[in-house]
N, CA, C and O atoms as CSV, one atom per row, in Angstrom:
chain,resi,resn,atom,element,x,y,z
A,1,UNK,N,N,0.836,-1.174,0.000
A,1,UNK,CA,C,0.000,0.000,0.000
A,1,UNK,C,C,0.876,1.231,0.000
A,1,UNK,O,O,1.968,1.471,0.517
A,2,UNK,N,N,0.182,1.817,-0.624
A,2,UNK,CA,C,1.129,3.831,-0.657
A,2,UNK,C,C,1.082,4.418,0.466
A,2,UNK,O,O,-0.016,4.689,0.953
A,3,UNK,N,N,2.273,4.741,1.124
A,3,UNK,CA,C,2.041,5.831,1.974
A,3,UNK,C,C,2.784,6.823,1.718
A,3,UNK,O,O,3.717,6.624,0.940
A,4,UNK,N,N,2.616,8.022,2.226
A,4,UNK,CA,C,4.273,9.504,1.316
A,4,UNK,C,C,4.753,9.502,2.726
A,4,UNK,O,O,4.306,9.434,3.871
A,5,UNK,N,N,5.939,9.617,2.051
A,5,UNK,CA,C,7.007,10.284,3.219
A,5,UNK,C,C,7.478,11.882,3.201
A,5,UNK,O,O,8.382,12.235,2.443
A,6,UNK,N,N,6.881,12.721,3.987
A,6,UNK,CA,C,7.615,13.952,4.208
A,6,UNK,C,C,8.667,14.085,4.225
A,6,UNK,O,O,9.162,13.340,5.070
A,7,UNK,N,N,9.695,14.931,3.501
A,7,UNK,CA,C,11.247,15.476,3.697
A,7,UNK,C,C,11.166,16.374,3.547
A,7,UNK,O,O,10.828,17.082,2.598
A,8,UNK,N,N,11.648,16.590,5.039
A,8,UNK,CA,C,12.339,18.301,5.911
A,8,UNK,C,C,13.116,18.884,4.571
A,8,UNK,O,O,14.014,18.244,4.023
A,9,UNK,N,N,12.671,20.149,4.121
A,9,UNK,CA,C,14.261,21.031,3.265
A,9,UNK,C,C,15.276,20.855,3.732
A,9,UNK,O,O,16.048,20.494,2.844
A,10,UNK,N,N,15.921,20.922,5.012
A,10,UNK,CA,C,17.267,19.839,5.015
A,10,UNK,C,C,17.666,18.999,4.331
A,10,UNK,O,O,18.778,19.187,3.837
A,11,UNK,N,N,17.106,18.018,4.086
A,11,UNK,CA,C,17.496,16.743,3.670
A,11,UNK,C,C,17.098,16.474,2.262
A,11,UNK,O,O,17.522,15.483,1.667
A,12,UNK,N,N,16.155,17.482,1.623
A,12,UNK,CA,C,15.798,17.549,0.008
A,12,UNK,C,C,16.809,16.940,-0.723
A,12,UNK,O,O,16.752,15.957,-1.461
A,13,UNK,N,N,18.259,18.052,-0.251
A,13,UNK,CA,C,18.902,17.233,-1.415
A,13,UNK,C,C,19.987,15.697,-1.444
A,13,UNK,O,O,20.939,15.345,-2.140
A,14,UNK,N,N,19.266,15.122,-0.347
A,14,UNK,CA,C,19.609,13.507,-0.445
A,14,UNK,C,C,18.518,12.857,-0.984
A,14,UNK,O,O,18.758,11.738,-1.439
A,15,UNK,N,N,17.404,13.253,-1.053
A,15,UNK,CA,C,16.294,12.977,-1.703
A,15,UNK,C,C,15.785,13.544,-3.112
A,15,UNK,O,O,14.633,13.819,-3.447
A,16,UNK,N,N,16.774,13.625,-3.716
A,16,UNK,CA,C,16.640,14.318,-5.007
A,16,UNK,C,C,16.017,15.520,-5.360
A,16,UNK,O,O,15.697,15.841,-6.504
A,17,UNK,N,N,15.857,16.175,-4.339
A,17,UNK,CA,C,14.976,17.704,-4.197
A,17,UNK,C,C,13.863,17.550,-3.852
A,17,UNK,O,O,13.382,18.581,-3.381
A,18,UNK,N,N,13.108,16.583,-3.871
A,18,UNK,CA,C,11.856,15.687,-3.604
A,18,UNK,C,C,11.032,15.905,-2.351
A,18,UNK,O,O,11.207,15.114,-1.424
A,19,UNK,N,N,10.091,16.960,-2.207
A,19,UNK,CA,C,9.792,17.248,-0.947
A,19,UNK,C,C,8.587,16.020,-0.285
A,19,UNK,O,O,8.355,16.119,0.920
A,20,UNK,N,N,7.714,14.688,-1.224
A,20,UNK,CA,C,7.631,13.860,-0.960
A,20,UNK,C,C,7.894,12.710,-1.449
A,20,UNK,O,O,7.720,12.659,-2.666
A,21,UNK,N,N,8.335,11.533,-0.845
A,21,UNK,CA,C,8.115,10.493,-1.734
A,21,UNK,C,C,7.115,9.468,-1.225
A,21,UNK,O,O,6.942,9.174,-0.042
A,22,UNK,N,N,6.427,8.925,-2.360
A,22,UNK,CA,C,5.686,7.500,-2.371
A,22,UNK,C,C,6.028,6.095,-2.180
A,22,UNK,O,O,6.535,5.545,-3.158
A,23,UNK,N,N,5.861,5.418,-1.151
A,23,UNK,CA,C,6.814,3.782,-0.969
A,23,UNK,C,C,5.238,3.119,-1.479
A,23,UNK,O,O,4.232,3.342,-2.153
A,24,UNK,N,N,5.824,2.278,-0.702
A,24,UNK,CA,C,4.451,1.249,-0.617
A,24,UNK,C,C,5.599,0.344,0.648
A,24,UNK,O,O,6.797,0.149,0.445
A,25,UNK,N,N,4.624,-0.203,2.252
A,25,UNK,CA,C,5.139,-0.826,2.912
A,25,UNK,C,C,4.358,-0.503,4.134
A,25,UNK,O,O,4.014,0.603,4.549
A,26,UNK,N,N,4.126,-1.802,4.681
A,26,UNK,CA,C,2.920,-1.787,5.893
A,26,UNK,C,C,3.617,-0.923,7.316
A,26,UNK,O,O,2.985,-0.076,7.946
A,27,UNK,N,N,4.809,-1.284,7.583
A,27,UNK,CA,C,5.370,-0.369,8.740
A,27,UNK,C,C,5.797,0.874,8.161
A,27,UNK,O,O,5.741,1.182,6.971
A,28,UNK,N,N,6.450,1.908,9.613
A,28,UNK,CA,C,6.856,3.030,9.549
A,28,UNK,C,C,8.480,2.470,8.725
A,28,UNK,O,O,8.895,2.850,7.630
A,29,UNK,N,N,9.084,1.572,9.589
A,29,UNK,CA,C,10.372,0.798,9.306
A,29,UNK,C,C,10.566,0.480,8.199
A,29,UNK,O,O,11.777,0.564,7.998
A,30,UNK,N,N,9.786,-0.018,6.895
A,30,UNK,CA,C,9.367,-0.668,6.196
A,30,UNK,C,C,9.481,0.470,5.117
A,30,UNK,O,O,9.950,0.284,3.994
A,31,UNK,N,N,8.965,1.759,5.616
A,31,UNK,CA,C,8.537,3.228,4.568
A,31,UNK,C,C,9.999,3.437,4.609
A,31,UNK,O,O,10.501,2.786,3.692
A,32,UNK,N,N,10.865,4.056,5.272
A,32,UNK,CA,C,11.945,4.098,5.631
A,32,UNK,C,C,13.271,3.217,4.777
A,32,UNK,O,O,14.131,3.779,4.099
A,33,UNK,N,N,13.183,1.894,4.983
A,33,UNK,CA,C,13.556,1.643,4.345
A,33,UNK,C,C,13.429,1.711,2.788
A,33,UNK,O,O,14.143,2.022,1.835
A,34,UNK,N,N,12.545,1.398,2.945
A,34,UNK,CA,C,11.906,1.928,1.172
A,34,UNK,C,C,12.590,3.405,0.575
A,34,UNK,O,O,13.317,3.631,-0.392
A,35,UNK,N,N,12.053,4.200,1.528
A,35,UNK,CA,C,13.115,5.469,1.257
A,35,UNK,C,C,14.590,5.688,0.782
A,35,UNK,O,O,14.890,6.328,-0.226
A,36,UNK,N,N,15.507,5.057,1.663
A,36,UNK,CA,C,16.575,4.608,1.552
A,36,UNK,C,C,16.887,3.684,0.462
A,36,UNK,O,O,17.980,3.891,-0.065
A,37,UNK,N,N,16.281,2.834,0.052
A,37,UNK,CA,C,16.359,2.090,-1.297
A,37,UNK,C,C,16.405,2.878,-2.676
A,37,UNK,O,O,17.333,2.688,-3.463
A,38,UNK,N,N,15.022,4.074,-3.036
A,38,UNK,CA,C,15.229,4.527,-3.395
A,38,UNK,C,C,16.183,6.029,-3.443
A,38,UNK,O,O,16.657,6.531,-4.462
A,39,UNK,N,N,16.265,6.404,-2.444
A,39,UNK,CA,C,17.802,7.622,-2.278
A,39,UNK,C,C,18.412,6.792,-1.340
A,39,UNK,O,O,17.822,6.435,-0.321
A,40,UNK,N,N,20.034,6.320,-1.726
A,40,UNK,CA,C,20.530,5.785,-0.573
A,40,UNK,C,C,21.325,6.970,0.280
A,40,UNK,O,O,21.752,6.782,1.419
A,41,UNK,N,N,21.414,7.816,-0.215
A,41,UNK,CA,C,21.936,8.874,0.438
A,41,UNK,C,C,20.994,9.392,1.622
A,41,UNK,O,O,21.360,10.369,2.277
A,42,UNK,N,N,19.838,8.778,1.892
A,42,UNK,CA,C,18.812,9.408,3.107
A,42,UNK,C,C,19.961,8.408,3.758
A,42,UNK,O,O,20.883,9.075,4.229
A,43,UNK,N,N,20.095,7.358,3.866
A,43,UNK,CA,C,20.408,6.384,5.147
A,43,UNK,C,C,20.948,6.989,6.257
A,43,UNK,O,O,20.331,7.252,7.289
A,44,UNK,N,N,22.683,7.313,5.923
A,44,UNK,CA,C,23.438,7.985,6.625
A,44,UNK,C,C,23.064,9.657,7.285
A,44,UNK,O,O,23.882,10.486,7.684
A,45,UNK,N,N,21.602,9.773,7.227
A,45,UNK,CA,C,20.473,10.677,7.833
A,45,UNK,C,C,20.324,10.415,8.335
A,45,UNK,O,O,21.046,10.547,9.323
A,46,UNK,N,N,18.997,9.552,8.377
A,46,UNK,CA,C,18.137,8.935,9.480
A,46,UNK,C,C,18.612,7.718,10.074
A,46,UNK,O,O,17.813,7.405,10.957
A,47,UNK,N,N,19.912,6.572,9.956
A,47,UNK,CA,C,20.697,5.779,10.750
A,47,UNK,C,C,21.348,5.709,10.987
A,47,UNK,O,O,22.207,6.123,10.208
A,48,UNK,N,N,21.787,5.188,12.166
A,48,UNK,CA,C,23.260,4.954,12.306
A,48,UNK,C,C,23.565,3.362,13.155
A,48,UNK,O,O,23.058,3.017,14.222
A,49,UNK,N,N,24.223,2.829,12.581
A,49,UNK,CA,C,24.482,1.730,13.156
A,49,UNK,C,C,23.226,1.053,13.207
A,49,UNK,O,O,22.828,0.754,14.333
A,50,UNK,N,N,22.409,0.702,12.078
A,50,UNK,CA,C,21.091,0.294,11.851
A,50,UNK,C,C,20.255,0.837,13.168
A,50,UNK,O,O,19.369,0.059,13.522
A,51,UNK,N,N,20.350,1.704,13.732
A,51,UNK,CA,C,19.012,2.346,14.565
A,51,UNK,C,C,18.757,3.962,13.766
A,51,UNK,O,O,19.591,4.543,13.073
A,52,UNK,N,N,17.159,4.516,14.154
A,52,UNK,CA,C,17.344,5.429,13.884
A,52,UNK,C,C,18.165,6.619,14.678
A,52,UNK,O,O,18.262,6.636,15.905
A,53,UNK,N,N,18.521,7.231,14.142
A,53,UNK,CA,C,19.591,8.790,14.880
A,53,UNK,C,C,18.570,9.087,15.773
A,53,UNK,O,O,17.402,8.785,15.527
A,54,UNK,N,N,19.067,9.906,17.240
A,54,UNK,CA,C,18.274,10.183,18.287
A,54,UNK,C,C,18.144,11.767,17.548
A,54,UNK,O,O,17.494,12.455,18.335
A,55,UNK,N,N,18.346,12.198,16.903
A,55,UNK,CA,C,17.518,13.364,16.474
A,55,UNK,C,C,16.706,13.440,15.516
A,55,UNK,O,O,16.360,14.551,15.115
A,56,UNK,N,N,16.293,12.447,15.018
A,56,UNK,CA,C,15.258,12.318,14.189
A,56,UNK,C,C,14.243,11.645,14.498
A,56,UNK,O,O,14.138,10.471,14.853
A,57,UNK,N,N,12.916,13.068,14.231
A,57,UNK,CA,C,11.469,12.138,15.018
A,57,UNK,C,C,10.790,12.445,13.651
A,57,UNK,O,O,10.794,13.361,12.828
A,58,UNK,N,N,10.069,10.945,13.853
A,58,UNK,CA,C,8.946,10.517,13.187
A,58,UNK,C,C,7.667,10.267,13.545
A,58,UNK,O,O,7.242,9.639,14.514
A,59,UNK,N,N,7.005,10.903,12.537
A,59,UNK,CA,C,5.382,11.078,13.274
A,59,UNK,C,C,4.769,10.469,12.054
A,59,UNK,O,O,5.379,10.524,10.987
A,60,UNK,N,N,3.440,9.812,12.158
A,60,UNK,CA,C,2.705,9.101,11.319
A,60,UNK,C,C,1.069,9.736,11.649
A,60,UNK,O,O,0.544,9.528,12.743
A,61,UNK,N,N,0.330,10.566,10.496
A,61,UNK,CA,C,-0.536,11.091,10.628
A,61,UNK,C,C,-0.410,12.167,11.844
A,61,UNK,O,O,-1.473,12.263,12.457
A,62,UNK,N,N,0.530,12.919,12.293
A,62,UNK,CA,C,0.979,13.799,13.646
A,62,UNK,C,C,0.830,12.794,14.681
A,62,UNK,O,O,-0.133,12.816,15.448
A,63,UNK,N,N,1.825,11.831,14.743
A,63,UNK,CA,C,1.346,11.041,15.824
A,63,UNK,C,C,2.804,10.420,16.192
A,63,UNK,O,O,3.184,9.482,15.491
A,64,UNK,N,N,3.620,10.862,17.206
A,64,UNK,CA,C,4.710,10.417,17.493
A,64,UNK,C,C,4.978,9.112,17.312
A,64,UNK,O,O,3.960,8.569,17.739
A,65,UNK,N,N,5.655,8.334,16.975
A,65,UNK,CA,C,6.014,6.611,16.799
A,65,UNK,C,C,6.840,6.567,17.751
A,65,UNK,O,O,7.487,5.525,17.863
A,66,UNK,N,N,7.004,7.343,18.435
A,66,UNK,CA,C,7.917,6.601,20.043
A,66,UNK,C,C,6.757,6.522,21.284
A,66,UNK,O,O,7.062,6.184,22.427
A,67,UNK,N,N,5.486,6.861,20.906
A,67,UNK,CA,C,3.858,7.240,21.363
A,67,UNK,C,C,3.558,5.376,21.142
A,67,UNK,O,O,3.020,4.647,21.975
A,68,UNK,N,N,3.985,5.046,20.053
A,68,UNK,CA,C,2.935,4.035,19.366
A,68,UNK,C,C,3.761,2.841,19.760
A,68,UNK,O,O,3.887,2.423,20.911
A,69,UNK,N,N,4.466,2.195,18.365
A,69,UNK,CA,C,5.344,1.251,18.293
A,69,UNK,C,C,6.377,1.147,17.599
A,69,UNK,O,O,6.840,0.050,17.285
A,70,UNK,N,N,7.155,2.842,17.079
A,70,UNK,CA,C,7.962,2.657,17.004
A,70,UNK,C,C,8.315,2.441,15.440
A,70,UNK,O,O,7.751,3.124,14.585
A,71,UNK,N,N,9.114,1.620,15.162
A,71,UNK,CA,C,9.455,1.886,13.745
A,71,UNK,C,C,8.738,0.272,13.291
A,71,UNK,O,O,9.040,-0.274,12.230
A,72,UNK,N,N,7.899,-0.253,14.154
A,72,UNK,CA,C,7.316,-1.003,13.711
A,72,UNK,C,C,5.674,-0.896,13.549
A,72,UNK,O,O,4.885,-1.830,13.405
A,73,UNK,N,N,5.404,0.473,13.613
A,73,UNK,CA,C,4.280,1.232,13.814
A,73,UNK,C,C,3.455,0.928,12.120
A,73,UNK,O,O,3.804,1.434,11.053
A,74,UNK,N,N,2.326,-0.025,12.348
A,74,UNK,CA,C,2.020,-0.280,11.408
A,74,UNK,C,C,1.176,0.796,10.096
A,74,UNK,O,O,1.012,1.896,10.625
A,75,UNK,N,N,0.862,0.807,9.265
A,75,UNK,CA,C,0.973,1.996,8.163
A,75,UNK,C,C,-0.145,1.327,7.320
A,75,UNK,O,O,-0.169,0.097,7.352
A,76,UNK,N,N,-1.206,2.065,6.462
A,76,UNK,CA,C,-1.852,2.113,5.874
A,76,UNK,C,C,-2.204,2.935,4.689
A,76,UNK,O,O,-1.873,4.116,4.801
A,77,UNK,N,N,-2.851,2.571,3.471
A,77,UNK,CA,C,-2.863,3.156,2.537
A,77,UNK,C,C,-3.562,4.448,3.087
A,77,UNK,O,O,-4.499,4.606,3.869
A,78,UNK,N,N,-2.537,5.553,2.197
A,78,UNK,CA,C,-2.542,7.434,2.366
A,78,UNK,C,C,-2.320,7.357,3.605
A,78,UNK,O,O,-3.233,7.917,4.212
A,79,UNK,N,N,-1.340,6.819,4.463
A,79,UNK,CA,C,-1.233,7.569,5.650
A,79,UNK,C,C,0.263,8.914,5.332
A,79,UNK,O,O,0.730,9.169,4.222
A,80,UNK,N,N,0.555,9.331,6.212
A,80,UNK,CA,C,1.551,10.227,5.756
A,80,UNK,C,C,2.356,10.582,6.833
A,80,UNK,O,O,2.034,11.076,7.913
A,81,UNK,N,N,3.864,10.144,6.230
A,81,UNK,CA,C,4.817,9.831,7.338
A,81,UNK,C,C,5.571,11.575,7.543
A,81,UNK,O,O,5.510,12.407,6.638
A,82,UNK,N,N,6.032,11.757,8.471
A,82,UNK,CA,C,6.909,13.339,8.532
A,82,UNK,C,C,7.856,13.086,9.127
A,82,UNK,O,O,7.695,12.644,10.265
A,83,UNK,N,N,9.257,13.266,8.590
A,83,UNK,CA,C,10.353,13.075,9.131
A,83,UNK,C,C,10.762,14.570,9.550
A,83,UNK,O,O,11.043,15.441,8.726
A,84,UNK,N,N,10.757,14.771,11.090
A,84,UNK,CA,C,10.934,15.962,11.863
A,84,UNK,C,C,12.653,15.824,12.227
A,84,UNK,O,O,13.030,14.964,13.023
A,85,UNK,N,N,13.630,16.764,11.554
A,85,UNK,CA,C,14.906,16.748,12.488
A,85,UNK,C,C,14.909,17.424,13.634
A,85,UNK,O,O,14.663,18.609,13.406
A,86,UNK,N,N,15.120,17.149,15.043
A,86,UNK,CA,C,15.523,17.913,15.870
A,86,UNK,C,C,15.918,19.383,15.990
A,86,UNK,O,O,16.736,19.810,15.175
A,87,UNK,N,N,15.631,19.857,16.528
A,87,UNK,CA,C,16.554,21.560,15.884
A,87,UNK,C,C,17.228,21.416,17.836
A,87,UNK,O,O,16.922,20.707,18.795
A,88,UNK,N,N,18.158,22.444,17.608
A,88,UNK,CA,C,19.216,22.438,18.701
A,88,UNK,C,C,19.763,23.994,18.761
A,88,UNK,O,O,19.972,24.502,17.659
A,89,UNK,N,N,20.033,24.853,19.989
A,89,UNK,CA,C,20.936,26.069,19.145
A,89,UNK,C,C,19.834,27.058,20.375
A,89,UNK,O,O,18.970,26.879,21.234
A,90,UNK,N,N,20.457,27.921,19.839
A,90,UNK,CA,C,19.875,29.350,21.478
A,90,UNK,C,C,20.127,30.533,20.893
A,90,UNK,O,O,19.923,31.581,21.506
């Protein structure tokens, strides 16, 4: 099933300028990867050492996945993923 993935203008251009893309994949984990398949340049973004980076939050329909289950947070056709980077700084 389709779900889009939001990308922050940060990260556009590991994603080919692409402010969404379309997977198809029942988890959040699953979208993600999919992502990364098609730009492999997201990876070294959003992982490290196969977990996601602690500054990157993901929300599914505005709905935190550290709320739910996580990157195994299951996904449905048109839901819509948002990859939020952390911001940091004073």
């Amino acid at each position: 099933m389709s779900v889009r993935v939001h990308i922050p203008t940060p990260l556009r251009p590991n994603a080919g300028g692409q402010a969404i893309v379309e997977v198809d994949a029942n988890t959040v984990g699953e979208s993600l990867a999919r992502l990364v398949e098609i730009h492999p340049a997201m990876g070294g973004k959003l992982f490290e050492n196969g977990n996601l980076r602690r500054f990157v939050n993901i929300y599914v329909n505005d709905e935190d996945i550290r709320y739910l289950e996580n990157l195994e947070t299951q996904t449905k056709k048109d839901d819509e993923i948002a990859i939020i980077p952390a911001v940091a700084g004073g």
